[in-house]
C-alpha positions in Angstrom: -7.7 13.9 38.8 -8.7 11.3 41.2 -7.2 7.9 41.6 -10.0 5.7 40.2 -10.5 8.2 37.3 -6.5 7.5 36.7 -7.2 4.1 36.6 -9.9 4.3 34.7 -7.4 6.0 31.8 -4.9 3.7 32.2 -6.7 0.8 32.1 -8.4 1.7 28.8 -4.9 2.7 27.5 -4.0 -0.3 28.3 -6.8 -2.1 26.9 -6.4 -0.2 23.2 -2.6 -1.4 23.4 -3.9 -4.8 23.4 -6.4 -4.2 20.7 -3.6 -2.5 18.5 -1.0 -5.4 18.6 -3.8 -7.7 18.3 -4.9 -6.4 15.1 -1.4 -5.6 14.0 -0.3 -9.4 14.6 -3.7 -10.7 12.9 -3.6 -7.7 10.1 0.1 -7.7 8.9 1.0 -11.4 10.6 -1.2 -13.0 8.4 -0.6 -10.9 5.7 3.5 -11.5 5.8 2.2 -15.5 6.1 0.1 -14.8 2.8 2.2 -12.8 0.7 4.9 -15.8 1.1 2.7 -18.0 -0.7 1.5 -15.9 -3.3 4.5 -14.3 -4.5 5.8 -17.7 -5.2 2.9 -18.0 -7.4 3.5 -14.6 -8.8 6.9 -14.8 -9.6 6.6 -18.0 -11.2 3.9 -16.0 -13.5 5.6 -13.8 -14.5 9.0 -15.5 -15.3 6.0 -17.5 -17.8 4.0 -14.3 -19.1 7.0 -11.9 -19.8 7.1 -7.8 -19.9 4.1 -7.3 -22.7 1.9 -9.1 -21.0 2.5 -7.1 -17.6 2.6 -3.9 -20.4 -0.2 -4.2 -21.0 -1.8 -5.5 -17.9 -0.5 -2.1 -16.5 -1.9 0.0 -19.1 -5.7 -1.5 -17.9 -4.6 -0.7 -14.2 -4.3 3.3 -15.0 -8.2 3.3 -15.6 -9.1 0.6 -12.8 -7.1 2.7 -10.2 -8.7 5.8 -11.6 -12.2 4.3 -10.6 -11.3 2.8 -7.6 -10.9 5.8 -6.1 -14.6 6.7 -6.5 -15.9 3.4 -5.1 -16.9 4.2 -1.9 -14.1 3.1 0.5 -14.1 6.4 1.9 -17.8 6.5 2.8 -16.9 3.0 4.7 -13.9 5.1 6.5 -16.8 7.7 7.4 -18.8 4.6 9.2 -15.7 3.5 11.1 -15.0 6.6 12.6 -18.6 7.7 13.3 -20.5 7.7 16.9 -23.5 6.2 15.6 -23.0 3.5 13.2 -26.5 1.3 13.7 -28.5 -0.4 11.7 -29.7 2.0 9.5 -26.6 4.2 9.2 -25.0 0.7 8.0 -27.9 0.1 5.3 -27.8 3.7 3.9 -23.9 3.3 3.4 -24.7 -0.5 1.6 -27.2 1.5 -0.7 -24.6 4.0 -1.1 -21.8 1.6 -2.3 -24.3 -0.8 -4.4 -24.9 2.5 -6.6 -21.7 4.3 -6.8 -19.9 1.0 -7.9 -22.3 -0.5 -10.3 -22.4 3.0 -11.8 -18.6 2.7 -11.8 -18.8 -0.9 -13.5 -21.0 0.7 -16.6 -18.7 3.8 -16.9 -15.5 1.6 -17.2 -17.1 -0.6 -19.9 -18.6 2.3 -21.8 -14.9 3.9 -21.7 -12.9 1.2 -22.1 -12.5 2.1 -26.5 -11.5 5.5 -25.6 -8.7 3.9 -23.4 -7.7 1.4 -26.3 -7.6 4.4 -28.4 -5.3 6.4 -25.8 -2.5 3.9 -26.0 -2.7 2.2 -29.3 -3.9 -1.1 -27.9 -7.0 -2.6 -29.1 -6.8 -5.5 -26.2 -6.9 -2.6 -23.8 -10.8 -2.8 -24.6 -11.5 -6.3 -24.2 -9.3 -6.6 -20.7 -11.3 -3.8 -19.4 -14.4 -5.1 -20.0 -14.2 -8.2 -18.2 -12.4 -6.1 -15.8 -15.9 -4.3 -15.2 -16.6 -7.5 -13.0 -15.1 -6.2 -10.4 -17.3 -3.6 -9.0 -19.6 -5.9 -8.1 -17.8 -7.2 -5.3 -17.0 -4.1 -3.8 -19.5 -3.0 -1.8 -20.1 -6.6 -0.4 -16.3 -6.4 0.5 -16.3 -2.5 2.0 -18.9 -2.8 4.3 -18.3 -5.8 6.5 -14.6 -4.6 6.5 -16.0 -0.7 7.8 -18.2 -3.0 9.9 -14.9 -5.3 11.6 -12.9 -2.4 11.4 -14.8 -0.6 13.7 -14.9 -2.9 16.4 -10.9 -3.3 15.5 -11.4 -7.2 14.7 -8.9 -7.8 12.4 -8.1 -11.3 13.3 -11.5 -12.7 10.4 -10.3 -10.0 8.2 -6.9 -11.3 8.1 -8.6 -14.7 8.1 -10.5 -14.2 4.8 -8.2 -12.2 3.1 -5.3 -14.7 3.1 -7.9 -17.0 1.7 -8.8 -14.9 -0.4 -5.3 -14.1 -1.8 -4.8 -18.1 -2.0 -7.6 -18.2 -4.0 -6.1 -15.2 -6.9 -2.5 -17.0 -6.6 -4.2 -20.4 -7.3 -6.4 -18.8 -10.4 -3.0 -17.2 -11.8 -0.7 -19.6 -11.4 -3.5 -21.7 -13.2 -4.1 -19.5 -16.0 -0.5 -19.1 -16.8 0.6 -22.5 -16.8 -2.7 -23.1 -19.4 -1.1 -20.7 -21.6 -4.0 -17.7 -21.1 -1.2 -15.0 -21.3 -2.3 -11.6 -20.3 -6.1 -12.8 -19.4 -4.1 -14.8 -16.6 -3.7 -11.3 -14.7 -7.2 -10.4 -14.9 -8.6 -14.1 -14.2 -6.8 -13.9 -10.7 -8.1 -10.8 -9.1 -11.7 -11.9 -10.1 -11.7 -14.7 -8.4 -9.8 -12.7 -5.3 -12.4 -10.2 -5.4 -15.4 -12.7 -5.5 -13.6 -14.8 -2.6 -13.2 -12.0 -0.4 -16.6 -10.0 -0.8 -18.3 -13.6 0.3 -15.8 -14.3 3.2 -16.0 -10.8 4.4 -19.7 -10.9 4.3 -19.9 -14.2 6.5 -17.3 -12.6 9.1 -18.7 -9.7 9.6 -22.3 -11.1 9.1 -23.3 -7.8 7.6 -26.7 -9.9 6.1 -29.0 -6.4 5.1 -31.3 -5.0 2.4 -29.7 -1.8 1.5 -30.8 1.2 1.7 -31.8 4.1 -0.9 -33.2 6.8 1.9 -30.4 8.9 2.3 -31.8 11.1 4.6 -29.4 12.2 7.8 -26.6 10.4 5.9 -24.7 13.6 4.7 -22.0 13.2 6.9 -21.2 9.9 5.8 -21.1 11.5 2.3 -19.2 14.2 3.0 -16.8 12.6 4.5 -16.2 9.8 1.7 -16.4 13.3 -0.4 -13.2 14.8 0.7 -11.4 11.6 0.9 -12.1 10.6 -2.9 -10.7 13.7 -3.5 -7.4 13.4 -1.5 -7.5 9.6 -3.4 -8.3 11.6 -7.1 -5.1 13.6 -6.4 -3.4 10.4 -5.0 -4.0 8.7 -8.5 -3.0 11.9 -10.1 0.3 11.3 -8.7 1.2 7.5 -8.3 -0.3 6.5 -11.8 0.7 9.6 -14.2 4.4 7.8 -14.9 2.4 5.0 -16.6 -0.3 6.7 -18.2 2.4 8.8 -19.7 4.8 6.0 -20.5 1.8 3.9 -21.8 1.1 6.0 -24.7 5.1 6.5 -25.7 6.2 3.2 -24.6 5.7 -0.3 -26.3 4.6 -3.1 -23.9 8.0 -4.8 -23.5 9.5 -1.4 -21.8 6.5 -0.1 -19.8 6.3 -3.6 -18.4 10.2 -3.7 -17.6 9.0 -0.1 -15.4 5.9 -1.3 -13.8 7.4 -4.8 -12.9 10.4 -2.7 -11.4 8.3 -0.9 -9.4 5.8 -3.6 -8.3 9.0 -5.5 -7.1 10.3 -1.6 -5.5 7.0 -1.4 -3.7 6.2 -4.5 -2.2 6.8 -3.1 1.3 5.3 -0.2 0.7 1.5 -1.5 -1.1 1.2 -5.1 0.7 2.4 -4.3 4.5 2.2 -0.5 5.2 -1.8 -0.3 3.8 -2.9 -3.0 6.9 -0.7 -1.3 9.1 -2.1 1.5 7.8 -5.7 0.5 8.1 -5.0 -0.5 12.2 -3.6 3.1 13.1 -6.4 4.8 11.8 -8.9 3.1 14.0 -6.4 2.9 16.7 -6.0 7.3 15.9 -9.6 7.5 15.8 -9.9 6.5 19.3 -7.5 8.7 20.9 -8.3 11.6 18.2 -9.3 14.1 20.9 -5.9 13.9 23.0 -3.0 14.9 20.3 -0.4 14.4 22.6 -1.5 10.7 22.2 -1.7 10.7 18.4 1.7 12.8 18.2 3.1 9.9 20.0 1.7 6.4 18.4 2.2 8.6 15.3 6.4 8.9 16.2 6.1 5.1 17.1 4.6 3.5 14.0 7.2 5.6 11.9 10.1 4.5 14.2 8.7 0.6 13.6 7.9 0.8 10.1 11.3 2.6 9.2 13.5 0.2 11.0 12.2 -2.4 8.8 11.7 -0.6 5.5 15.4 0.9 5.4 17.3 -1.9 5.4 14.6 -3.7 2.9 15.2 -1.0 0.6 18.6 -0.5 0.6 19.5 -3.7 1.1 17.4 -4.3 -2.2 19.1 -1.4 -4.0 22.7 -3.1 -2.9 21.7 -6.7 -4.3 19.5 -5.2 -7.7 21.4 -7.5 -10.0 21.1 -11.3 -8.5 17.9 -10.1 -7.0 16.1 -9.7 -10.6 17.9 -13.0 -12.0 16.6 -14.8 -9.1 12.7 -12.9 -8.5 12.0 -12.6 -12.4 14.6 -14.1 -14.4 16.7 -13.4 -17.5 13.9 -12.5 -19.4 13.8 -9.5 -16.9 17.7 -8.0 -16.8 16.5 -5.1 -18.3 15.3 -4.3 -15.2 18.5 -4.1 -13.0 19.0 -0.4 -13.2 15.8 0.9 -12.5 15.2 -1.7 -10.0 18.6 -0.3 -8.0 17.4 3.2 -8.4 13.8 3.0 -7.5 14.6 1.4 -4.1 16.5 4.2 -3.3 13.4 6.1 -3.9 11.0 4.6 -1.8 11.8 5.5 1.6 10.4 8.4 0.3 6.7 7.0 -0.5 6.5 5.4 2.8 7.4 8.0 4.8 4.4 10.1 2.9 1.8 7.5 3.0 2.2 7.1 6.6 0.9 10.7 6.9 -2.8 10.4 5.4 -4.1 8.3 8.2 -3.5 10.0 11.4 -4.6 13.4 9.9 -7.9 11.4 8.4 -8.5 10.0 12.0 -8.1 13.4 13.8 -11.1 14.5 11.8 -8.8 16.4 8.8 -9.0 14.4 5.6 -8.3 17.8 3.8 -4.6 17.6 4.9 -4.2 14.5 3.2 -6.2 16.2 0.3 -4.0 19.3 0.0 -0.8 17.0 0.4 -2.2 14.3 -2.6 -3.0 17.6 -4.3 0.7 18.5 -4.0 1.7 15.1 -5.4 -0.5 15.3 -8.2 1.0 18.4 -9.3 4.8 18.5 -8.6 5.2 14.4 -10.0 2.8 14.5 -13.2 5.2 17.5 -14.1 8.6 15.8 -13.5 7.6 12.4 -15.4 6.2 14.5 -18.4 9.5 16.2 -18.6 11.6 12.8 -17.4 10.1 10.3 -20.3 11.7 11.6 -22.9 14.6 10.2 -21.9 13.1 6.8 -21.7 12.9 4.7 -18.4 15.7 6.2 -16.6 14.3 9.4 -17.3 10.9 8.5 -15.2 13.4 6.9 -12.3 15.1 10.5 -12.1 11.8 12.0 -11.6 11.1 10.5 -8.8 14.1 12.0 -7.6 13.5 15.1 -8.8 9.8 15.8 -7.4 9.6 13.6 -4.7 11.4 15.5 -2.0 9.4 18.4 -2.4 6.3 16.5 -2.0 7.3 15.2 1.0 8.6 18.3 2.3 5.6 20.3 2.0 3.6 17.2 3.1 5.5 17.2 6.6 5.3 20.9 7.1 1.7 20.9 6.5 0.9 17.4 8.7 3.2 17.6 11.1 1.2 20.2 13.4 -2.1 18.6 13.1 -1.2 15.3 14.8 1.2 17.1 17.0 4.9 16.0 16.0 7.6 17.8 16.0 10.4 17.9 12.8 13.0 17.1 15.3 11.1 14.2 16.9 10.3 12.8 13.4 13.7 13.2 12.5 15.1 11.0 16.0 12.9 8.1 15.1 14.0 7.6 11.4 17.5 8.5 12.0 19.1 5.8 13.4 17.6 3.1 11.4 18.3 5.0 8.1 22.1 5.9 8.9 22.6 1.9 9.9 21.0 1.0 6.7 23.4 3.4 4.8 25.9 1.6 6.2 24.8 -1.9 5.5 24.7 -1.1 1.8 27.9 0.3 1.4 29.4 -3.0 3.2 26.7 -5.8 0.9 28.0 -3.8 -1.9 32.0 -3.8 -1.0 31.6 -7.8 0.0 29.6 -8.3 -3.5 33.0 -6.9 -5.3 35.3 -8.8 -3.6 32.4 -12.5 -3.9 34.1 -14.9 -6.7 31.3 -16.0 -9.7 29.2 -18.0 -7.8 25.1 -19.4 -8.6 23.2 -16.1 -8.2 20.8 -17.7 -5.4 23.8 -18.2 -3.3 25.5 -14.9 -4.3 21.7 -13.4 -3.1 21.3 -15.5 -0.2 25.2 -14.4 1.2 24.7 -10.8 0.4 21.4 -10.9 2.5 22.4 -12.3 5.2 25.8 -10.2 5.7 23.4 -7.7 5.5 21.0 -8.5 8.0 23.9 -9.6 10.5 25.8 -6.2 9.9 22.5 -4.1 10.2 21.2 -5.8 13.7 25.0 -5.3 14.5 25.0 -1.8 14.0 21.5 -1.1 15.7 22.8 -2.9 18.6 26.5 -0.9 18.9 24.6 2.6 17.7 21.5 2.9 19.0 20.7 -0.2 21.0 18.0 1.6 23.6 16.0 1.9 20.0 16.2 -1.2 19.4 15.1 -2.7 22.6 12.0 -0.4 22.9 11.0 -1.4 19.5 11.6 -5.3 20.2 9.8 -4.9 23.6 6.5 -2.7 21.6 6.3 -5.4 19.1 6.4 -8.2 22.2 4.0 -5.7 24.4 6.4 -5.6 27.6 7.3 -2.3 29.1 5.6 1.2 29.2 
């Protein structure tokens, strides 16, 4: 290869470096920034609304989910990762969302007695209704963001969606202070939605009449196709323990799971999906060289696992002040399953890092087969794990999640070119320094006097932070400082 080809490479690798922490800063930066604000406005709600409201909040989300998955954000992912994405190409995918969702919209209202039905709950009905409002934003929200996404400008994405998620926060904190109960939950992401399908829209000044001529467009569809599918599975499997505890539970004790597991998953649904969202344009653009996507793949796992495990066992090590503190005594129910669940989730985000570098490397069928293998092995264990109430759905997850995520590796692993072994030296260190961090937050939390439980919360966090840096930097300090330097772009 000749010298200015090499330079050629290098400076383009160089040039989708920059891109990729770019977006990463402007994607996950300003989400981090936004999330601070908005939790305090959701905490605050839901030390007002209590577990029946979020009962049955959750017991509307089963069908919304269910739906969601049909609404077109594949056929976006199609336009991002397509050669030709002009003007028409761009119209026939509008036309294609502006159908699919406002057919979606009329099947969820037509539905929503049957759902009411399903778990004894004649609100059910009414929330889903006026829930229906929210396919209409949709496609003026998945387009523009194909449309930025594709040029990997994240920075007015990350602009309008931290307005946008101001502008839900504001509308529940709002509706719960005015005493609207339950409606407050389906007030906020309404006004979310609308905010972010008009900012999105302005960013990406996606201003077009769509299109109805589908002609040449059968890629696009094809591949939104087998990615619904992957997603069908994928609600199979992360929504069966509520649509199974819905209909045996009363509100009080399904909201005491779902709350658990909102708080269990924060890291897992609000930062890995925009990091998430940057790899797989950043995959799609080195999708032909699998050396390449073997690599960033091993590097976003080592990054994202150095933060997760401590965050989640630090979180199963400090359950009991961190519910009195996050929910409050309202909520102390929750202790148990919120200490067990955390232990659970390095699991989940260890799988869901999976879907998009196979997606980007032109196999959204792996991530099919593999949500296909969630939707069968979890649905299973939580049919068998309710009848022994809450703790019997948090055993489930222990019970079928390893499998899933075995299988899911074996069958990945080779298509984006990684190795067990090399999967197994980036998570390592980080997960056996997080081990230990627990086991020393929970010895010091035995031998802490009664104190407030802020302060008992704020001490145990920050002995574990120190002790976890401290380890990192006596165990596996050349980690450490490649990580540090990829996050501040300096070196290789």
């Amino acid at each position: 290869m000749s010298e200015p080809v090499l330079a050629t490479s290098e400076t383009q690798g160089t040039s989708l470096r920059q891109q990729v922490r770019s977006a990463v800063i402007w994607r996950s930066g300003t989400q981090i920034f936004g999330q601070l604000l908005t939790w305090a406005s959701t905490f605050i709600v839901i030390r007002l609304l209590g577990p029946s409201a979020y009962g049955l909040f959750a017991m509307t989300q089963v069908i919304l989910v269910l739906l969601n998955m049909l609404n077109g954000y594949g056929l976006a992912s199609a336009l991002i990762q397509r050669e030709d994405a002009g003007r028409h190409a761009q119209r026939q995918l509008f036309g294609m969302l502006i159908l699919l969702n406002f057919a979606l919209g009329g099947l969820q209202y037509l539905a929503a007695p049957a759902a009411a039905a399903y778990y004894r709950q004649p609100m059910v009905a009414d929330l889903l209704r006026v829930q229906a409002l929210l396919y209409i934003a949709t496609p003026f929200i998945a387009l523009p963001q194909a449309l930025l996404s594709r040029e990997m400008d994240f920075r007015r994405q990350a602009l309008v969606n931290f307005v946008s998620a101001l502008a839900g926060a504001i509308t529940a904190l709002a509706g719960a202070l005015a005493g609207m109960g339950v409606w407050t939950l389906v007030a906020a992401p309404i006004a979310l939605f609308a905010t972010r399908a008009i900012g999105m829209t302005i960013a990406a000044r996606s201003y077009m009449w769509p299109s109805f001529d589908f002609r040449g467009a059968g890629d696009i569809a094809r591949y939104g196709g087998v990615m619904a599918t992957g997603q069908i599975f994928w609600f199979a499997q992360s929504q069966a323990d509520v649509f199974i505890a819905g209909r045996l539970f009363d509100p009080h004790m399904l909201g005491i799971y779902t709350t658990s597991l909102f708080l269990t998953q924060i890291f897992v649904s609000k930062f890995v999906p925009p990091l998430n969202e940057v790899a797989f344009s950043a995959y799609a653009r080195l999708k032909d060289d699998k050396a390449a996507v073997g690599a960033a793949f091993t590097k976003s796992v080592r990054l994202v696992m150095l933060v997760a495990m401590p965050f989640y066992l630090g979180m199963a090590a400090t359950a009991e002040p961190l519910v009195a503190v996050a929910l409050g005594p309202k909520w102390m129910e929750a202790v148990p399953v919120v200490h067990w669940l955390a232990l659970a989730m390095p699991m989940m985000t260890l799988q869901v890092l999976f879907a998009p570098a196979s997606d980007a490397c032109g196999r959204p069928g792996i991530s099919a087969q593999n949500s296909m293998t969630g939707a069968l092995c979890l649905p299973i264990a939580f049919l068998i794990g309710v009848h022994w109430g809450v703790m019997g759905l948090v055993a489930a997850w222990f019970a079928a999640y390893p499998l899933y995520l075995a299988l899911s590796t074996w069958r990945t692993l080779p298509v984006i070119g990684v190795k067990f072994g090399t999967l197994v030296e980036a998570i390592a260190p980080s997960a056996l320094a997080a081990g230990a961090m627990a086991l020393i937050v929970t010895g010091l939390d035995a031998l802490l006097p009664p104190v407030p439980e802020l302060l008992r919360l704020a001490l145990l966090v920050a002995a574990g932070g120190l002790a976890y840096a401290g380890l990192l930097f006596l165990f596996a300090r050349r980690m450490l400082v490649d990580s540090i330097n990829l996050v501040r772009n300096r070196g290789a």
